[in-house]
PLY file of the C-alpha trace (Angstrom):
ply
format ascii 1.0
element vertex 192
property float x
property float y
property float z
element edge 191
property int vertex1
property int vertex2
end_header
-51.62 -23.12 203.90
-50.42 -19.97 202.39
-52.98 -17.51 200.63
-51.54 -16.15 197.21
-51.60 -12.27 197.33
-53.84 -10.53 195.04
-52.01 -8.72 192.92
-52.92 -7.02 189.04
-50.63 -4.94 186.69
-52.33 -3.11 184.08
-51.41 -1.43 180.97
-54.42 0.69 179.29
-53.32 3.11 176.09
-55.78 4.79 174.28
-55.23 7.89 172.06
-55.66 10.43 174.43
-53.84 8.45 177.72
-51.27 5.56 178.18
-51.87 4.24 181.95
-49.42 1.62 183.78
-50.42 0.71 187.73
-50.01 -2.39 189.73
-52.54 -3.09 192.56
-52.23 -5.33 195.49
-55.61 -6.24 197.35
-53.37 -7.74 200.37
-50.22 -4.97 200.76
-46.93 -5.79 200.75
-44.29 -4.29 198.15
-44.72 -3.81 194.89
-42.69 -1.82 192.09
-43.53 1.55 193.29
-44.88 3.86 190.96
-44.89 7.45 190.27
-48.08 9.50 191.53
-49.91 11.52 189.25
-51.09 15.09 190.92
-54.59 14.81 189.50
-55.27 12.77 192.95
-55.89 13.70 196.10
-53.15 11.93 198.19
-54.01 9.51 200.53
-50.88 8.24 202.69
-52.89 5.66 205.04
-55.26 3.48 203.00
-55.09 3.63 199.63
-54.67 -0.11 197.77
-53.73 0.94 194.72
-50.30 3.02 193.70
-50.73 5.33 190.81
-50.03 5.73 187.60
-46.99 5.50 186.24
-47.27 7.54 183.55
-50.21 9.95 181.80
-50.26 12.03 178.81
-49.62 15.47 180.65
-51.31 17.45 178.05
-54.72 15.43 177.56
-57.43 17.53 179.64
-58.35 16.22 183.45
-61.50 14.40 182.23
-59.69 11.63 179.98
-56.92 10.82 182.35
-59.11 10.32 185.39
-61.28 8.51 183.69
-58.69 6.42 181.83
-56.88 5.89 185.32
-59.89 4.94 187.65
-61.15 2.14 184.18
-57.70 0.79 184.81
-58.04 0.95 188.70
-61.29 -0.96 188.35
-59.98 -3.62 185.55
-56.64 -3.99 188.15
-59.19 -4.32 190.95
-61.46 -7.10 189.11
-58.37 -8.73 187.45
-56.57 -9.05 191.14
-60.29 -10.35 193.02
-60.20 -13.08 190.79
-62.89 -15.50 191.29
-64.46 -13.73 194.33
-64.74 -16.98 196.49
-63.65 -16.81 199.88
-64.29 -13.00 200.70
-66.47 -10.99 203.08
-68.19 -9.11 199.87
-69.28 -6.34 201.80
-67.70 -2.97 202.82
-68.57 0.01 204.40
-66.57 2.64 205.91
-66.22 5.72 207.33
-63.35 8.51 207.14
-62.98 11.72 208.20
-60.48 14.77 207.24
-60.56 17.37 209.60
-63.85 18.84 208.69
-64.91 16.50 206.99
-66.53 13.37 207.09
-67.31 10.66 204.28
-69.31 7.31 203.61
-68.49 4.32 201.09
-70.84 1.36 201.18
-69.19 -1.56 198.53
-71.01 -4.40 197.66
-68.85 -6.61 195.44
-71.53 -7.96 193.44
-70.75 -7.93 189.97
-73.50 -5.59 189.39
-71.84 -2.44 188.21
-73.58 0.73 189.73
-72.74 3.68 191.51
-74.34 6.83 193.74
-72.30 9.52 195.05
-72.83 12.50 196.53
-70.18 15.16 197.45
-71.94 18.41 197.10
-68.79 20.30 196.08
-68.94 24.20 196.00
-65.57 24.87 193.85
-64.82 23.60 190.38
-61.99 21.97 190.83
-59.41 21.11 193.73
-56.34 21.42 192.12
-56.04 20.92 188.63
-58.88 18.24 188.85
-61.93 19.39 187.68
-64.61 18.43 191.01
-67.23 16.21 188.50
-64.25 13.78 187.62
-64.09 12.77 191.21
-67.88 10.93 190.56
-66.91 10.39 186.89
-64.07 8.62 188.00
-65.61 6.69 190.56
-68.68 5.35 188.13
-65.47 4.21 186.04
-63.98 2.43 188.65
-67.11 0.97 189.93
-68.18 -0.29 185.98
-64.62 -1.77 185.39
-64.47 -3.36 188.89
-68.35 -5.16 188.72
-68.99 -3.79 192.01
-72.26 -1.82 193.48
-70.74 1.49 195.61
-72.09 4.06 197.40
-69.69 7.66 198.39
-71.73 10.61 200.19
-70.04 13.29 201.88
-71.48 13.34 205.01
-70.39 17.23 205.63
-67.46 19.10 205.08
-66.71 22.95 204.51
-63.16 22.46 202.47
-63.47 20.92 199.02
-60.56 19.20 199.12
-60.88 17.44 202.49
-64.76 16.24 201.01
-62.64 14.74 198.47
-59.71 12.53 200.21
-62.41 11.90 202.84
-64.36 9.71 200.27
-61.68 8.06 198.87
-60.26 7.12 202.55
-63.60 5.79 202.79
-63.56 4.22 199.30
-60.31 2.48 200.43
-61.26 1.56 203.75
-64.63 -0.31 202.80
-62.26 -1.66 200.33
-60.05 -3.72 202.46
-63.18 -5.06 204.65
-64.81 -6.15 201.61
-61.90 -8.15 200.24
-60.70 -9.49 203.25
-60.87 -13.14 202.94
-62.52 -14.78 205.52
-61.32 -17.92 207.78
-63.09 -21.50 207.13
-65.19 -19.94 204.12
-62.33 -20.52 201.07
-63.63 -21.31 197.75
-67.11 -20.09 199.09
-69.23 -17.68 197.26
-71.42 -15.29 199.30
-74.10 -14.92 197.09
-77.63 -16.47 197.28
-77.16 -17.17 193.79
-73.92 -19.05 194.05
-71.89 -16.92 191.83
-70.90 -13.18 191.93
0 1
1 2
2 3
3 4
4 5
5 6
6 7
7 8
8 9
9 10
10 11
11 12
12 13
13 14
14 15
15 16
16 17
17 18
18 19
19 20
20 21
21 22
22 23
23 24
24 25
25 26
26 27
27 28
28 29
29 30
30 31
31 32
32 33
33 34
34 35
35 36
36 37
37 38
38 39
39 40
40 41
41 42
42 43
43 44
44 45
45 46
46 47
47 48
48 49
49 50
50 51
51 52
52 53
53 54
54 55
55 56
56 57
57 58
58 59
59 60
60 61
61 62
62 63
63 64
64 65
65 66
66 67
67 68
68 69
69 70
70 71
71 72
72 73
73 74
74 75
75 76
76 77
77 78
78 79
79 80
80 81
81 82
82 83
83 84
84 85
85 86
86 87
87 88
88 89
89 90
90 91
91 92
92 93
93 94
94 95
95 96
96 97
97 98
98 99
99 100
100 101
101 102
102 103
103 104
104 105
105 106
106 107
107 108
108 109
109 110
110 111
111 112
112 113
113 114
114 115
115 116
116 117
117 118
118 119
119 120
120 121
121 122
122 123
123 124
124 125
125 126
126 127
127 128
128 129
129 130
130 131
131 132
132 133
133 134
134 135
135 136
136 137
137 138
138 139
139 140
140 141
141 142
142 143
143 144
144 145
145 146
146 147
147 148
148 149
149 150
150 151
151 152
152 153
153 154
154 155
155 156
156 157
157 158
158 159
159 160
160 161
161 162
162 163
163 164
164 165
165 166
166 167
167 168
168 169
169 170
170 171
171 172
172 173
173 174
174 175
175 176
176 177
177 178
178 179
179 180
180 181
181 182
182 183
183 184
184 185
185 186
186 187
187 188
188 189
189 190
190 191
């Protein structure tokens, strides 16, 4: 029996932003979209392609946080009934330096930690308190429980795309669907 891929396309304008992204939970091609350069790049793990297009001009903090709601709705929208998976995540990833945590609990019990202990205020052109600002957003809109700590790390922006190789990592082992356990919720509670 073939598995449908998980798969969301979402559309979010506001006044300040308009945000287009497709996400796939299970890889494979979809229509490529342009990266924004508010995001540290991750080449290896990411699940999610970018933006396709942001309001250039609106300040860092409403087009992160614009972009990781959407990230999170595309990430809920594409999990679907949450049957079937192994619910839990947890990762580690490390960029030179560097070295990050992300615990994920797909729970549907929004709530986030993080700790990154940045020195600089920004890497890049992205302000450093959007990367946890963006993260709470993505963890509200996706109804999931997650945990990011920097572990250690001397370079800003290596603490940075170390957590979200980490995010992305714990990620994929928390949505992997597990063999013999289809339509089966891993909750105490029966529902997530």
């Amino acid at each position: 029996m073939s598995l449908s891929r998980r798969t969301a396309s979402i559309t979010r304008n506001t006044n300040e932003t308009k945000i287009q992204l497709s996400l796939s939970l299970d890889g494979g091609p979809l229509d490529l979209l342009q990266p924004t350069s508010a995001f540290p790049p991750d080449d290896s793990a990411e699940c999610a392609h970018p933006p396709q297009k942001s309001t250039s001009e609106v300040d860092d903090h409403h087009t992160t946080e614009d972009t990781f709601l959407a990230l999170g709705t595309a990430f809920n929208d594409a999990l679907g009934a949450r049957a079937g998976i192994a619910r839990f995540g947890s990762a580690y990833a490390p960029l030179d330096e560097a070295l990050s945590r992300a615990v994920l609990d797909i729970s549907s019990r929004p709530f986030f930690v993080g700790s990154f202990n940045f020195d600089r205020e920004k890497v890049g052109e992205l302000s450093t308190e959007m990367i946890h600002h963006g993260l709470e957003s993505w963890a509200q809109n996706a109804r999931v429980t997650l945990h990011v700590d920097v572990i250690k790390g001397a370079n800003d922006h290596h603490r940075a795309e170390s957590a979200f190789k980490a995010l992305a990592v714990a990620c994929r082992i928390a949505t992997a669907r597990v063999e013999g356990k289809e339509g089966e919720v891993t909750s105490t509670k029966g529902v997530l």
